[in-house]
PALOTOR-916043 format. One record per residue (C-alpha): residue number from 1; residue in three letters; chain; x, y, z negated. Coordinates in nm, 2 decimals. Layout:
PALOTOR-916043
<NUM,ALA,A,<X,Y,Z>>
...
//
This chain:
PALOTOR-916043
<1,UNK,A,<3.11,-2.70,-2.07>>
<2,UNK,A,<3.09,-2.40,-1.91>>
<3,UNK,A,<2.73,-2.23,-1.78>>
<4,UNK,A,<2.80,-2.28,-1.41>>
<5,UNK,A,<2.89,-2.63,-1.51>>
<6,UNK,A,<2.57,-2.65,-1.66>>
<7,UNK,A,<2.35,-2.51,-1.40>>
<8,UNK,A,<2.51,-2.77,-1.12>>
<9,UNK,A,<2.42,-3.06,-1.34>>
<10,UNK,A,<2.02,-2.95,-1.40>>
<11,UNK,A,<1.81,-3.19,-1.19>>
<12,UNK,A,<1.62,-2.99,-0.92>>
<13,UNK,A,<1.20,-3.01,-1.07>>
<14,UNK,A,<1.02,-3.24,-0.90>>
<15,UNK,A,<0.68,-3.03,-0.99>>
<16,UNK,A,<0.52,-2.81,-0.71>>
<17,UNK,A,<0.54,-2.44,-0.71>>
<18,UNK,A,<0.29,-2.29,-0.87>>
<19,UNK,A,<0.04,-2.05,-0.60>>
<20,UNK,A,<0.21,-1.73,-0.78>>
<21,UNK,A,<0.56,-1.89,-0.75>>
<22,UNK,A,<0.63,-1.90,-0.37>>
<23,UNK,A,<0.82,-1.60,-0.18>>
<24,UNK,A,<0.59,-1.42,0.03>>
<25,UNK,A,<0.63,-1.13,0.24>>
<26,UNK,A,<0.44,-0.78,0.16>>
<27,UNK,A,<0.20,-0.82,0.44>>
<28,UNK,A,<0.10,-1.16,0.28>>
<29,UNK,A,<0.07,-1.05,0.00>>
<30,UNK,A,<-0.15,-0.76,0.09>>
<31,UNK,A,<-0.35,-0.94,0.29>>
<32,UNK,A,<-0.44,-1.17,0.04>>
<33,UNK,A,<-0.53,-0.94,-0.24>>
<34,UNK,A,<-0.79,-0.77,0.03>>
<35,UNK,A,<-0.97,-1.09,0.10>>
<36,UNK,A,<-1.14,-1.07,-0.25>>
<37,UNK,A,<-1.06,-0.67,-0.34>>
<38,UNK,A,<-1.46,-0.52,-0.31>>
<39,UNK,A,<-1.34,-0.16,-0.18>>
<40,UNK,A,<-1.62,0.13,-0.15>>
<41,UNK,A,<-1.55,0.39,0.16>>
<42,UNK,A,<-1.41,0.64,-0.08>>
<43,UNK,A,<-1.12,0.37,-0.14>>
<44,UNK,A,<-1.03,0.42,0.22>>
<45,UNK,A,<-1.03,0.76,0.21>>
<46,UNK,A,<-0.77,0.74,-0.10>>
<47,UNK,A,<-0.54,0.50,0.13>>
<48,UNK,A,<-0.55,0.73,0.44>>
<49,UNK,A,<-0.47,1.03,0.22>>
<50,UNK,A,<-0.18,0.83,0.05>>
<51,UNK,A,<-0.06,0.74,0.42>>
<52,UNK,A,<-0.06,1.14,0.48>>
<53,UNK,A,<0.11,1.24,0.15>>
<54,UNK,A,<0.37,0.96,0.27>>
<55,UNK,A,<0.39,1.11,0.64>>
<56,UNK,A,<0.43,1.44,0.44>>
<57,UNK,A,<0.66,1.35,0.21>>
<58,UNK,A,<0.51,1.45,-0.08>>
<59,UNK,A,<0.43,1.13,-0.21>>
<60,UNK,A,<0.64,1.08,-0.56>>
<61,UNK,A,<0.52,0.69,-0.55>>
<62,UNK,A,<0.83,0.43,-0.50>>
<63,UNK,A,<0.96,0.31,-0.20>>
<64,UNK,A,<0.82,-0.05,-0.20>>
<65,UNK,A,<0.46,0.10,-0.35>>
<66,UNK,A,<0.45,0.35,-0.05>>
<67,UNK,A,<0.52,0.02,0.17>>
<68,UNK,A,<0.22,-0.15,0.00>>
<69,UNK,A,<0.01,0.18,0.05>>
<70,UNK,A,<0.13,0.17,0.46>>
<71,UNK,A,<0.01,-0.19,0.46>>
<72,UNK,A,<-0.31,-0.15,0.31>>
<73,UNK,A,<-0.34,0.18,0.52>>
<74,UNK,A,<-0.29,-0.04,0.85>>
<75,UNK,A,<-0.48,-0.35,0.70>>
<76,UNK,A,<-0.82,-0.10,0.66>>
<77,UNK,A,<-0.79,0.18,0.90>>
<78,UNK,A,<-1.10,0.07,1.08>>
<79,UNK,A,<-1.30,0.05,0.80>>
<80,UNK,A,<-1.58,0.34,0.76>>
<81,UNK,A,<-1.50,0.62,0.51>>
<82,UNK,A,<-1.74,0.83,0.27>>
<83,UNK,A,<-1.53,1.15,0.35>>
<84,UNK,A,<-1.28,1.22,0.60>>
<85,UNK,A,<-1.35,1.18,0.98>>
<86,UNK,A,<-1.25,0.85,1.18>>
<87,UNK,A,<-1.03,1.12,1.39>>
<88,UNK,A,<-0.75,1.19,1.11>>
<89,UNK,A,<-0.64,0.86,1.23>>
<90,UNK,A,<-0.51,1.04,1.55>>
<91,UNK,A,<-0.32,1.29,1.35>>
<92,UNK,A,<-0.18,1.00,1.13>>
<93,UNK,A,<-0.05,0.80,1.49>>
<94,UNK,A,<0.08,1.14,1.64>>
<95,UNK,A,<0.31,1.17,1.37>>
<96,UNK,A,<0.43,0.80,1.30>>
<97,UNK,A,<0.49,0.77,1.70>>
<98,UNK,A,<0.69,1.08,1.66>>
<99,UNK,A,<0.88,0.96,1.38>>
<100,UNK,A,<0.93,0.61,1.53>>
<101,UNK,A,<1.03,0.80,1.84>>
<102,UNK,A,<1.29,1.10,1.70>>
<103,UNK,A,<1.40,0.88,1.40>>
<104,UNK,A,<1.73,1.09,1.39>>
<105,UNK,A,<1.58,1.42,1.50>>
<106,UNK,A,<1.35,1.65,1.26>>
<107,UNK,A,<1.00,1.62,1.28>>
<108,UNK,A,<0.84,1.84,1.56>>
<109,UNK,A,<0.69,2.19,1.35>>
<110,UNK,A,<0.34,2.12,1.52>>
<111,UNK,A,<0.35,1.78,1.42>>
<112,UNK,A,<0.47,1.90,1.05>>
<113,UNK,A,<0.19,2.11,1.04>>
<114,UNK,A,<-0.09,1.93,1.16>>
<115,UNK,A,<-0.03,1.61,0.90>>
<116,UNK,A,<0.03,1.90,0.61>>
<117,UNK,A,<-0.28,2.06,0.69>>
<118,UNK,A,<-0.47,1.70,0.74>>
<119,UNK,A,<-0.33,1.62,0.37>>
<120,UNK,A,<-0.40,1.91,0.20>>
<121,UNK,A,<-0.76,1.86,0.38>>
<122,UNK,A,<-0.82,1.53,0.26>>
<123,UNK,A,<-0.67,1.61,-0.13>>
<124,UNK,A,<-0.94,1.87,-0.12>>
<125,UNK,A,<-1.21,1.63,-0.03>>
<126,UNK,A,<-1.14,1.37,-0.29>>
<127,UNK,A,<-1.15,1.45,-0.61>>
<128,UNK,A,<-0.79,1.39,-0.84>>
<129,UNK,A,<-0.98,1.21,-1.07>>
<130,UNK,A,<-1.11,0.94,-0.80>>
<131,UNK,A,<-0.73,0.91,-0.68>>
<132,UNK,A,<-0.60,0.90,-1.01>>
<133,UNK,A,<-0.80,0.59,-1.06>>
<134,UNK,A,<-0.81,0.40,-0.77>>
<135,UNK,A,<-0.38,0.42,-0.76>>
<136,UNK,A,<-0.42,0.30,-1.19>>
<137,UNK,A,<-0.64,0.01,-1.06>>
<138,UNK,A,<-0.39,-0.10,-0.79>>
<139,UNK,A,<-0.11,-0.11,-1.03>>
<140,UNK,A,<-0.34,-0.22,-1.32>>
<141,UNK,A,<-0.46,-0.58,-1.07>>
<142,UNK,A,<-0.09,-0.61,-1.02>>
<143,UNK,A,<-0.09,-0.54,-0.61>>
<144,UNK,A,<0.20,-0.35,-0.64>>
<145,UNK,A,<0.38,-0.59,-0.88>>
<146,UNK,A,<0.33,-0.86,-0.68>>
<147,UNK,A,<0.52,-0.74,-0.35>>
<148,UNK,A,<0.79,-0.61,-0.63>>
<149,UNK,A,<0.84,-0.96,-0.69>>
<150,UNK,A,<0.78,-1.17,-0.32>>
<151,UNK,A,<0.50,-1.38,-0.51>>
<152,UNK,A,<0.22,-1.39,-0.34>>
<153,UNK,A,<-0.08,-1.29,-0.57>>
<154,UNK,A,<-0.40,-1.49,-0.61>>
<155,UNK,A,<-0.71,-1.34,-0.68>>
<156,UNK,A,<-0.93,-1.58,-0.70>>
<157,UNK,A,<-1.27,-1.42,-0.70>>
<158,UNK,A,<-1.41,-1.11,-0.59>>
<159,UNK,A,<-1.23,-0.77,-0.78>>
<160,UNK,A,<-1.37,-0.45,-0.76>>
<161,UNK,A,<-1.22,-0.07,-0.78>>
<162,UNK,A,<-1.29,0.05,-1.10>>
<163,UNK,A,<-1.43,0.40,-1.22>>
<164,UNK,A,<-1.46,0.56,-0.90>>
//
């Protein structure tokens, strides 16, 4: 018997998924790791200066884990910081408009230059050590695993960001 022979005789299982075995989308996902993730302000101010390094292109993190990082970035943006200003948020929205808008055209030098100068801003504020560490802890509670796969996570208590 051959494998594909095989595979159409299996009997389809009758058990219910698992919570970790259903497809979910990224924002799901996300969404539902933040419902128990404890995050201090100086987490937020690691996400928004992700965002920027992604704006910026400078951030060496894959594709899917910078889509995580825009989702947690858009999920928390209202959220107060420890160190960078609420306004860096219009800097970050001038230049996604501007790329949502020119999409084929290069990115305007003003705009270039104020999300460079806005990153290099907020890389001076937080220390490497504190980014270093809350990026580890991500990967470490399996956030960016989890959209890598379309599972959607449980966390079923409270986590908190580690060693910052």
């Amino acid at each position: 018997m051959t494998m594909s022979n095989e595979l159409a005789t299996e009997k389809p299982s009758t058990q219910p998924l698992s919570p970790l075995e259903y497809r979910s989308d990224p924002l799901d996902t996300v969404t539902r790791w933040l419902a128990t993730a404890v995050l201090e302000p100086v987490h937020y101010d690691c996400i928004i200066a992700v965002k920027l390094k992604i704006l910026d292109g400078k951030c060496k993190m894959t594709a899917l884990d910078k889509v995580v990082m825009v989702l947690l970035y858009e999920a928390t943006r209202l959220q107060p910081t420890l160190l960078l200003d609420a306004d860096i948020h219009d800097v970050i929205d001038q230049a996604s408009q501007h790329l949502q808008d020119n999409k084929d055209e290069a990115v305007s030098e003003a705009i270039r230059i104020a999300v460079y100068e806005t990153r290099l801003l907020a890389e001076t504020m937080i220390s490497r050590p504190v980014m270093k560490r809350f990026k580890r802890t991500l990967r470490e509670q399996g956030l960016f695993e989890a959209v890598a796969s379309g599972v959607a996570g449980e966390w079923p208590h409270e986590h908190r960001l580690m060693g910052t």
